[in-house]
C-alpha positions as CSV (number, residue, x, y, z in Angstrom):
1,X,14.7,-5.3,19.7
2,X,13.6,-2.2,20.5
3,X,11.6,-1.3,17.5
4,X,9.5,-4.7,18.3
5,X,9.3,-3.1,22.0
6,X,7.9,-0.3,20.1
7,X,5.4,-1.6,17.6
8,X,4.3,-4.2,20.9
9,X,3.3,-0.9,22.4
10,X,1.7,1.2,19.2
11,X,-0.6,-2.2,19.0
12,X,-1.5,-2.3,22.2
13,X,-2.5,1.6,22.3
14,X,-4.8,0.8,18.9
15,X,-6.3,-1.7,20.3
16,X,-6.9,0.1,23.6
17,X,-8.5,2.9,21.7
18,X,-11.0,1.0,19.8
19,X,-12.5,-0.7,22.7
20,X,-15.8,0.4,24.0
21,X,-16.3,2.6,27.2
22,X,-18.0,-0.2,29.0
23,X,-14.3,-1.7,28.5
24,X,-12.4,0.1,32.0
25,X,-10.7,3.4,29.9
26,X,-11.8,2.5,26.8
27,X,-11.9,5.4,24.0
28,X,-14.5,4.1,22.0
29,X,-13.0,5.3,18.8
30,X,-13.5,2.3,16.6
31,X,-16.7,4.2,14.8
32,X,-14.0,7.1,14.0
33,X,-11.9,4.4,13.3
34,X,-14.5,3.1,10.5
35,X,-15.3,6.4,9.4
36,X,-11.3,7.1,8.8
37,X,-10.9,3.8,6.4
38,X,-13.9,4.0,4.7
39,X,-13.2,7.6,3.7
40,X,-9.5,6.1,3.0
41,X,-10.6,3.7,0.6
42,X,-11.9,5.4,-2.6
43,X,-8.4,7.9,-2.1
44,X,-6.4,4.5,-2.1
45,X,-8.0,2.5,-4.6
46,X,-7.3,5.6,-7.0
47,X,-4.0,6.2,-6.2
48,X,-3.0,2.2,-6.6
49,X,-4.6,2.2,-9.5
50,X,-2.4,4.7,-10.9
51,X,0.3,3.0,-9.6
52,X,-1.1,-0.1,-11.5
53,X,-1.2,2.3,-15.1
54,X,2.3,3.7,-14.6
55,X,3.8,-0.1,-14.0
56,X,1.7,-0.9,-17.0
57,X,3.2,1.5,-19.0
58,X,6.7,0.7,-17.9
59,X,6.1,-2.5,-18.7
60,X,5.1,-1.8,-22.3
61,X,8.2,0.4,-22.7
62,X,10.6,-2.4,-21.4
63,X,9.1,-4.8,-23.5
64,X,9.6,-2.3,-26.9
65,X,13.0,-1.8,-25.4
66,X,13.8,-5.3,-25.4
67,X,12.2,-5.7,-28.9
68,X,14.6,-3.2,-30.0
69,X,17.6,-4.7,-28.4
70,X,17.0,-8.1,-29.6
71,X,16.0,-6.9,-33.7
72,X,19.6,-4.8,-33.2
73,X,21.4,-7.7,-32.2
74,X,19.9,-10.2,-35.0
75,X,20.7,-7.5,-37.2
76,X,24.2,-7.8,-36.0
77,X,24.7,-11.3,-36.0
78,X,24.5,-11.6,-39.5
């Protein structure tokens, strides 16, 4: 409950600090805002696309893995 309390709050602040002066107390951040995730994007497409290269090559090794496993138990079944 009180985490939802919480993120109800954190929301409310964002929100609150992306609105526009003419808003009453408004920050007017929301151009830092865009400035912050378009200069976030290029760092996070890298990094999920090594994350995408290191699951691909996991992937490959489970499937020799399995390969292995299931010539070694043919082998053993005769």
């Amino acid at each position: 409950m009180v985490a939802i309390i919480v993120g109800l709050v954190l929301l409310a602040l964002g929100v609150w600090a992306a609105l526009p002066l003419a808003f009453p107390m408004g920050l007017n951040w929301l151009p830092q805002i865009i400035a912050v995730i378009q200069g976030g994007a290029p760092i996070l497409a890298a990094l999920l696309g090594l994350l995408a290269i290191l699951v691909g090559i996991a992937d490959i090794k489970d499937a020799m893995a399995a390969k292995k496993e299931a010539e070694e138990a043919e082998k053993q079944s005769k």
